[in-house]
C-alpha positions as CSV (number, residue, x, y, z in Angstrom):
1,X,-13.8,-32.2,-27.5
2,X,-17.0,-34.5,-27.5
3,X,-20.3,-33.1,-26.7
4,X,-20.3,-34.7,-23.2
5,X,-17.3,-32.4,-22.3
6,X,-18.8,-29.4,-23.8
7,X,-22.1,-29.6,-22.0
8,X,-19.4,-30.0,-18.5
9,X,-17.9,-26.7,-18.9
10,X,-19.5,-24.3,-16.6
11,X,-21.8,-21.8,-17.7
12,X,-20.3,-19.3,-14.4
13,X,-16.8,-19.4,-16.0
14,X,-18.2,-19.5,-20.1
15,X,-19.4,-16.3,-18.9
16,X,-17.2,-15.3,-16.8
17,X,-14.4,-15.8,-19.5
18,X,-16.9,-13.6,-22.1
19,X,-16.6,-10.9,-19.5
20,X,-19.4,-11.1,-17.6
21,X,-20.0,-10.6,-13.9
22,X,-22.9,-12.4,-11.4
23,X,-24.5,-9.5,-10.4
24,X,-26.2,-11.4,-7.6
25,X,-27.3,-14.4,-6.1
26,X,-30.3,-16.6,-4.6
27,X,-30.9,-20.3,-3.3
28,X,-30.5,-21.8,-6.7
29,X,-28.1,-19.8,-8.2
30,X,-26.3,-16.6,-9.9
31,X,-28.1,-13.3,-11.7
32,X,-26.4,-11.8,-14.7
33,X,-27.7,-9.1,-16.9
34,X,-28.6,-11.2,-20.3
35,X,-25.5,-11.4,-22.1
36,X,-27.0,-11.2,-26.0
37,X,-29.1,-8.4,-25.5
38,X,-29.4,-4.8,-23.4
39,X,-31.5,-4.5,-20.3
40,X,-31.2,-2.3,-17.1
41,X,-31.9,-5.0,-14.7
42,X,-30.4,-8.6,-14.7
43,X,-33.0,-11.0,-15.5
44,X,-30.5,-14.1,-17.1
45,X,-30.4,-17.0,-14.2
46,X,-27.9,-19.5,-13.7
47,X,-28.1,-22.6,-12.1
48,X,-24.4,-23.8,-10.8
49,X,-25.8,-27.2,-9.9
50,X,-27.6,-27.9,-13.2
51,X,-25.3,-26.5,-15.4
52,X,-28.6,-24.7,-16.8
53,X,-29.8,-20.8,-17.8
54,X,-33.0,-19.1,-18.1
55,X,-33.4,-15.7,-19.5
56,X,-36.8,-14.1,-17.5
57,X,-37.1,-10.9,-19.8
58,X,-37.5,-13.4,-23.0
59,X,-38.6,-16.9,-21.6
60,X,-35.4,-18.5,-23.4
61,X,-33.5,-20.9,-21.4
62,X,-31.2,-24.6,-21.6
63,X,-28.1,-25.4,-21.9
64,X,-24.1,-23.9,-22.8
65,X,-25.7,-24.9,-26.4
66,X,-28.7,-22.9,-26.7
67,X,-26.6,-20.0,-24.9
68,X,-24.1,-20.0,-27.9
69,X,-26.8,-20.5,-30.0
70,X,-28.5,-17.2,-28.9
71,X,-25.0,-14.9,-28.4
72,X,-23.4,-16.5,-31.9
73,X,-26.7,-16.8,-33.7
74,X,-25.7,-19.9,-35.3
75,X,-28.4,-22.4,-35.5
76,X,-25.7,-25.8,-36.4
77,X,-24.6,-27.7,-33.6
78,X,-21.6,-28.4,-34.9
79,X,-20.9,-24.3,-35.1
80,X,-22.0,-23.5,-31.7
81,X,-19.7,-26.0,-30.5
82,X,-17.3,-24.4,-32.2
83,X,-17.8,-21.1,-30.9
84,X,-17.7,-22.3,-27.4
85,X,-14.4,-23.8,-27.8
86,X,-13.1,-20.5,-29.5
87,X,-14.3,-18.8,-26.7
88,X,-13.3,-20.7,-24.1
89,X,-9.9,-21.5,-25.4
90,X,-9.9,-24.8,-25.1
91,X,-7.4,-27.3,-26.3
92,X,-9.2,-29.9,-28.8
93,X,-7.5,-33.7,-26.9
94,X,-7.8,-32.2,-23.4
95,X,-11.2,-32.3,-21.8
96,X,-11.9,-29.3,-19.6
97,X,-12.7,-29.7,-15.9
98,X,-15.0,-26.9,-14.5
99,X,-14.7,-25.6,-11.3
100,X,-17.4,-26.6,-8.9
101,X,-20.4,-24.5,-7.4
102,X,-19.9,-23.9,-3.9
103,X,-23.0,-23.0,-2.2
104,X,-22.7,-20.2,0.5
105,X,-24.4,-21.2,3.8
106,X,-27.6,-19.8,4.8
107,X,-27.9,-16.8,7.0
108,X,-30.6,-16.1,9.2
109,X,-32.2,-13.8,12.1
110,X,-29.4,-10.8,10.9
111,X,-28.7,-7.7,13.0
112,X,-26.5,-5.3,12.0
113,X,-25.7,-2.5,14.7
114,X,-22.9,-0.3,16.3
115,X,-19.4,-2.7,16.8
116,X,-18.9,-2.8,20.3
117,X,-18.0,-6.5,21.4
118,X,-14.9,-6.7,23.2
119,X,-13.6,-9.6,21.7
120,X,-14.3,-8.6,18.5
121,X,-12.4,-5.1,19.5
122,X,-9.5,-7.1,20.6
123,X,-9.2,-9.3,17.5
124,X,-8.8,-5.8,15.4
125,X,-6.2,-4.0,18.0
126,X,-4.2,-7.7,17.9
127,X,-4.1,-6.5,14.3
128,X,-2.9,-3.2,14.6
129,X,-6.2,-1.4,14.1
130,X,-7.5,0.3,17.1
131,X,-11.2,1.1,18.2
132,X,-11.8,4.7,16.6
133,X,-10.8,2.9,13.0
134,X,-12.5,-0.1,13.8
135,X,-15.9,1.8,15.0
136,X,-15.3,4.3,12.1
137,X,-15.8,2.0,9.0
138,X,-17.1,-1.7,10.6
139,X,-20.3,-2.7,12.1
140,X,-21.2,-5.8,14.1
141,X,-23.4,-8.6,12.3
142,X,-24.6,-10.9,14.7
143,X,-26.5,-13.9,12.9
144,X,-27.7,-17.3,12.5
145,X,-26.1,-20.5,10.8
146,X,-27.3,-23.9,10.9
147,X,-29.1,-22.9,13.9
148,X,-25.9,-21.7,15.9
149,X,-25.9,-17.9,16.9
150,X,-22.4,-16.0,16.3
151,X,-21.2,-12.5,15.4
152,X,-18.6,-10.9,13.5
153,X,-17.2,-8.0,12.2
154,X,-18.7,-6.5,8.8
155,X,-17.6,-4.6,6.5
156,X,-20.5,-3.3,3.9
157,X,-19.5,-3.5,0.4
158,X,-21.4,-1.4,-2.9
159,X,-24.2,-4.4,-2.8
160,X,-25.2,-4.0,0.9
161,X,-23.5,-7.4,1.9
162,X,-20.8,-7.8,4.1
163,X,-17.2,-8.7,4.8
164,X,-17.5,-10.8,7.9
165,X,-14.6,-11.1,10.1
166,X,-14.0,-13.0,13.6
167,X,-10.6,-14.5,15.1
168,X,-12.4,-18.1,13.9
169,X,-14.0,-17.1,11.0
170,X,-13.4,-15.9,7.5
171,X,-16.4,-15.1,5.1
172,X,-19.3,-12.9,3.9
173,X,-22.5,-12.2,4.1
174,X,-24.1,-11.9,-0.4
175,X,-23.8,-10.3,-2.2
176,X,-20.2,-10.0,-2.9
177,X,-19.2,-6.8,-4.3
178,X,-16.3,-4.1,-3.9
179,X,-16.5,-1.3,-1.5
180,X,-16.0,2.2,-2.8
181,X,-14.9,4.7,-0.5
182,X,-14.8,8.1,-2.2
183,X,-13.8,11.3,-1.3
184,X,-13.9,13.4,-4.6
185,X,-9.8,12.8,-4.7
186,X,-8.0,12.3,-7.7
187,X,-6.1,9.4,-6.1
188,X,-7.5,5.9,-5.5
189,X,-5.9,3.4,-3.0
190,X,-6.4,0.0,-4.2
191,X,-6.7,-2.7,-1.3
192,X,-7.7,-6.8,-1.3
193,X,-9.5,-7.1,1.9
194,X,-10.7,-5.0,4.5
195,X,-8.2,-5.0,7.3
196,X,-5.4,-4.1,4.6
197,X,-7.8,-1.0,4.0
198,X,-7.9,-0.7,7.9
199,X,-4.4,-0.8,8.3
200,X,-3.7,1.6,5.8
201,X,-6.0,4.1,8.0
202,X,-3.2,3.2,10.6
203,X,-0.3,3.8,9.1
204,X,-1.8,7.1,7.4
205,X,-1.3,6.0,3.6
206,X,-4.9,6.7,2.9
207,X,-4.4,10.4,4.0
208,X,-8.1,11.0,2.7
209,X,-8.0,9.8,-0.7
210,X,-10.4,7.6,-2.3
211,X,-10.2,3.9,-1.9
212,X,-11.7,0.8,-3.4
213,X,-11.4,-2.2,-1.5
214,X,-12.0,-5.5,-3.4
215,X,-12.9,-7.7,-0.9
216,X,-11.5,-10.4,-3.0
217,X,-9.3,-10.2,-6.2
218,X,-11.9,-12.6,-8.2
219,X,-13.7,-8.7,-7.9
220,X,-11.3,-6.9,-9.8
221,X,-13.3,-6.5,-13.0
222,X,-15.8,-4.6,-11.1
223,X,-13.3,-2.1,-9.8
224,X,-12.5,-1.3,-13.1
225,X,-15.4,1.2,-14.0
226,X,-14.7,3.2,-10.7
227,X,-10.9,3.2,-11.2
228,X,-11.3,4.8,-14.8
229,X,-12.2,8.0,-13.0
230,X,-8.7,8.5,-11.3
231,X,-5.3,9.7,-12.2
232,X,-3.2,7.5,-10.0
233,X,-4.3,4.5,-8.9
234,X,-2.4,3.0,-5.9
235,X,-1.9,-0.5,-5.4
236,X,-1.7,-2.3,-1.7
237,X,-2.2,-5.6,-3.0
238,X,-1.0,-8.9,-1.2
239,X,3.1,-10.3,-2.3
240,X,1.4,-13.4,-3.8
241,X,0.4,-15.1,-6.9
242,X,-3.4,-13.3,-6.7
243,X,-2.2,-9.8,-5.7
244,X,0.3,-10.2,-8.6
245,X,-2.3,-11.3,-11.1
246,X,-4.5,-8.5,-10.0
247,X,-2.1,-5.9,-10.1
248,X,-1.2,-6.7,-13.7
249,X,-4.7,-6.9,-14.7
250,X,-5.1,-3.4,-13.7
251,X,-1.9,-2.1,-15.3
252,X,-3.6,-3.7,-18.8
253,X,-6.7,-1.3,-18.0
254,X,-4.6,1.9,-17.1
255,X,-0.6,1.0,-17.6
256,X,1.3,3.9,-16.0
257,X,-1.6,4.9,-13.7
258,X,-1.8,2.1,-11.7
259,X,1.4,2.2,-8.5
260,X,2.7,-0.8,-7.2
261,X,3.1,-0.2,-3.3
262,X,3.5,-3.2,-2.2
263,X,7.8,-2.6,-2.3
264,X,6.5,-0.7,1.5
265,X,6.3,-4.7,2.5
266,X,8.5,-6.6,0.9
267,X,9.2,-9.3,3.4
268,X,5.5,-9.3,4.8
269,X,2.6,-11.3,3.0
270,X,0.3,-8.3,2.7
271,X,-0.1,-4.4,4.7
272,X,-1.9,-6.1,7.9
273,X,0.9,-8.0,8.4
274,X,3.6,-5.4,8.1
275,X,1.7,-3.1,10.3
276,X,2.2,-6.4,13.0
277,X,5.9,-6.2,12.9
278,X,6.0,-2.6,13.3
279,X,4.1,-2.9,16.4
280,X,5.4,-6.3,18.4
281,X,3.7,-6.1,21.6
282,X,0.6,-4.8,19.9
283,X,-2.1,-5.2,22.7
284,X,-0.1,-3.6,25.0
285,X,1.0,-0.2,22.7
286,X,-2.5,-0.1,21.0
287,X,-5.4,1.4,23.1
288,X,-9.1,-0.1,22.9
């Protein structure tokens, strides 16, 4: 590869494929905790659109060069190229494409308080999942965007953001993070979103045990510290290409730990949907 195609590939995923996590975000970009050096809080920013990093605890900064540079402590050019296409993987004739920075919207004027909209009540029981659950582990967020009010249902994840969840709407409130439900069990249910996780409190799988919900399977790395702790780790993950990928990442951590349960839905897309088919005429057999 040229230099113009090295200085394309992302910084997010370069780091991302070294094993390292954003720990946050703001306006201009992600936090990570400084990836050549130990510090207890993250202080290493990236900028998405500029392809650009600045480390605040040492006043370094530039480009996927100088990073290599400073994690490889090769000075050459030429050597720190190499070292980013080692790590990276990258064929030699075939340039790499990154994947763009997608920048969340802009939330304003946020409330967060008890969930008692009856619309938003009614999207959950045309779910399956009926008020007590609901009430019992979402909240309502009512907030701003682009100067239009709207509210949803949220979910809190380990970060203090939120899952947010309304019949038109599908998204979250930063930062993203799992959610850790413990209960001092030795058994973890594993869940991709939220309403799986509520659907499971339907159907009684959780039956108190601990549960880690990922609110995405790009979070799947973070579950792994938590999930070390457990003896059985059981897996209500979605019958696609992501739940599959996901559920094999986890049996690399912890091989004959990790339970695949999604054979309880076999002809249903994920847990939420096979609690739907059990339940037809669900607004009618499912009490607000």
């Amino acid at each position: 590869m040229n230099i113009d195609e090295i200085k394309k590939i992302s910084l997010v995923e370069f780091l991302n494929q070294l094993g390292y996590q954003p720990t946050g975000r703001d306006s201009k970009g992600l936090w990570f905790y400084a990836p050549y050096r130990s510090e207890r809080k993250p202080s290493f920013h990236v900028n998405p659109r500029r392809n650009v990093w600045f480390d605040f605890g040492t006043g370094a900064g530039g480009d996927i060069f100088s990073l290599a540079g400073e994690m490889s402590g090769e000075t050459d050019f030429l050597r720190q190229a190499d070292y980013i296409a080692e790590k990276m993987r990258l064929p030699v004739a075939k340039p790499y494409t990154p994947t763009p920075f997608v920048e969340e919207p802009s939330f304003e004027n946020v409330k967060v308080s008890r969930l008692t909209s009856p619309a938003l009540l009614k999207y959950l029981v045309d779910r399956g999942i009926p008020r007590e659950i609901a009430q019992r582990y979402c909240v309502q967020v009512d907030y701003e965007l682009h100067g239009k009010k709207y509210y949803a249902i949220g979910f809190e994840n380990n970060a203090h953001g939120y899952e947010l969840r309304n019949p038109f709407f599908k998204g979250s409130y930063p930062p993203k993070h799992i959610t850790h439900i413990a209960n001092c069990h030795a058994r973890c249910n594993v869940f991709e979103g939220f309403i799986d996780f509520l659907s499971a409190e339907r159907l009684g799988f959780n039956d108190r045990m601990d549960s880690i919900v990922l609110n995405s399977v790009a979070n799947v790395a973070k579950a792994i510290t938590p999930l070390a702790d457990y003896t059985v780790i059981q897996c209500y993950l979605d019958n696609d290409t992501a739940g599959r990928a996901a559920l094999a990442r986890l049996r690399r951590e912890f091989g004959d730990k990790v339970m695949d349960k999604s054979a309880l839905y076999p002809d249903n897309k994920d847990l939420n949907n096979y609690l739907m088919s059990l339940y037809p005429k669900k607004s009618s057999k499912l009490k607000l």
